[in-house]
Structure formats: C-alpha cells, structure tokens
N, C-alpha and C positions, 0 to 999 in steps of 0.2 A: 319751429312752432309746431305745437301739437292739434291736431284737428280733432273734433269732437263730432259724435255722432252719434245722435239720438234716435230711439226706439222704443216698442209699446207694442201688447196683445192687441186681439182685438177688441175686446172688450173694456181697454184701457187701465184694468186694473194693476200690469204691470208698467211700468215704463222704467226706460232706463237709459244709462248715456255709457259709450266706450269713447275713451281718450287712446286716442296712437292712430298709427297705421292699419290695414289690413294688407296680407303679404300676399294673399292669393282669395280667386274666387273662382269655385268648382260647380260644375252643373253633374251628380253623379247618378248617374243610369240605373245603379244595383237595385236589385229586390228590395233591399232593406230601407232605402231611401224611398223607394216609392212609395213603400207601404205608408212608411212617416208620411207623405205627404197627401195621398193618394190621386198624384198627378203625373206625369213621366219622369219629370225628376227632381232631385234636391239642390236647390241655390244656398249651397253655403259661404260664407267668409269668412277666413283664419287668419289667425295672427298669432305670432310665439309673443310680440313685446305690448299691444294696448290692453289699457286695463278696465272691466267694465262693473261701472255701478250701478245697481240697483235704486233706483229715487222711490220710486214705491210698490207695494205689493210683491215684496220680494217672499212672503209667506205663501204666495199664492203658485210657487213656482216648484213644480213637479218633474222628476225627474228618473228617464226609465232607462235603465239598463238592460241591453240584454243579456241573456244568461250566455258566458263562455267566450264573449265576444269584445270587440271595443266599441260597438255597435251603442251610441248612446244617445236618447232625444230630451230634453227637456221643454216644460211648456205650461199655459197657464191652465191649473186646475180647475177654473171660472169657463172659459170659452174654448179651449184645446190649442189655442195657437202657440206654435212653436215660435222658444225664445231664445235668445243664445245661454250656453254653458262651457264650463272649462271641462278640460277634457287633458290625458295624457297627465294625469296626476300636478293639475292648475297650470302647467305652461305651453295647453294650445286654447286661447279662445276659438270656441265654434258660434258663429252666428250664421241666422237663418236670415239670409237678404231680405226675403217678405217681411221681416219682422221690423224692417228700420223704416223711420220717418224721415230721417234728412236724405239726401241723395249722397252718394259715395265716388268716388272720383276712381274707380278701378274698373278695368274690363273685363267678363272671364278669362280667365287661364285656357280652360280646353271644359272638355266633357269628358267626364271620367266612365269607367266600369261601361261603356257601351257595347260591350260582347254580350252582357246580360241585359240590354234596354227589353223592352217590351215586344212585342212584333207588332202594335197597332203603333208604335214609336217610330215611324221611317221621318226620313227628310220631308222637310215639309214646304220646299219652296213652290210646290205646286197646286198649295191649301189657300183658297180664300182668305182675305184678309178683311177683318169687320172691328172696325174703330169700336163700336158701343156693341150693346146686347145684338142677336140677330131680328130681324123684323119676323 
C-alpha cells in the first residue's frame, strides 16, 4: 500500500501530494541551509522511489540554483516558502518537512554538516521550553 502525503506554501497557492515513501530525513547544519532557511537548520525529506504532484500552482513554483554547486532550493514565488523539488537529475525527491500538511510516519536520521552549525547553535537541553508565544 502506498501512503500519500500532502503538502502546501504558505500562502496556499501551491499545494501538492507525494505518493511512496520517504527514505531519510536530515536536519543539515551547513551554511547553505541556513541561509534557505534562516534558522539553525534544514528539515529535509528524501526519497529515490515516491513520486510528487503538483495539484495547484505549480506556475508559482521558483527554483534557485546555485552557481557550481548541487546546492538547490525551490519555493513559492507568492510568499517564499520552501517547497519540495527533484533534484539529482529527477531521481532524488527533496522535500522541506515545514512544507507538509499531513504528518509522516519517519524519525530523523541524524544531523548533518554539524562541524559547520552556527556557534549561537549549541545543544539546547538547557533552554527553556515555551508551548505558545513567550508572555
């Protein structure tokens, strides 16, 4: 049985569904993830075999390479959120966890490129924890 797994920018103009599996899911530390994100790090999920469609606003869907690299982000032209893309010439799906609606049944793998995390990035088991906004 194949699981289905829906997803949407934030501005809803894209949305989309991936049918299969996800093989792995990385939290990666590098420079270059950050910057996509601009938060400690990138929540991706990959997969060689599910395959993902576009239900709407697939025109809206921008995609930047960087120059020299395999360094690749795509995302919605409308509100900037990163959405997933194929990658590795169409036989790796890259998806950006934030970007999905359903929940996914996988754990991370690890944390990647952590020689290069941030220095304001340490372990945080010693960091408050606040369910909602802070008061």
């Amino acid at each position: 049985m194949s699981s289905v797994t829906k997803g949407s920018c934030l501005c809803g103009k894209i949305t989309f569904e991936i049918s299969g599996a996800f093989e792995s899911l990385f939290f990666c530390h590098c420079q270059r993830c950050r910057k996509d994100t601009g938060s400690a790090h990138a929540a991706n999920l990959f997969s060689t075999t599910a395959r993902l469609v576009f239900l709407s606003g697939e025109d809206a869907v921008t995609t930047y390479q960087l120059p020299a690299t395999r360094h690749q982000k795509s995302f919605c032209k409308h509100c900037g959120s990163a959405v997933p893309n194929l990658q590795a010439a169409g036989k790796l799906l890259v998806v950006p966890a934030g970007s999905l609606d359903s929940p996914v049944d996988i754990r991370p793998n690890a944390h990647i490129c952590v020689d290069s995390r941030a220095n304001w990035d340490q372990l945080t088991e010693n960091i408050p924890v606040i369910g909602g906004l802070p008061g």
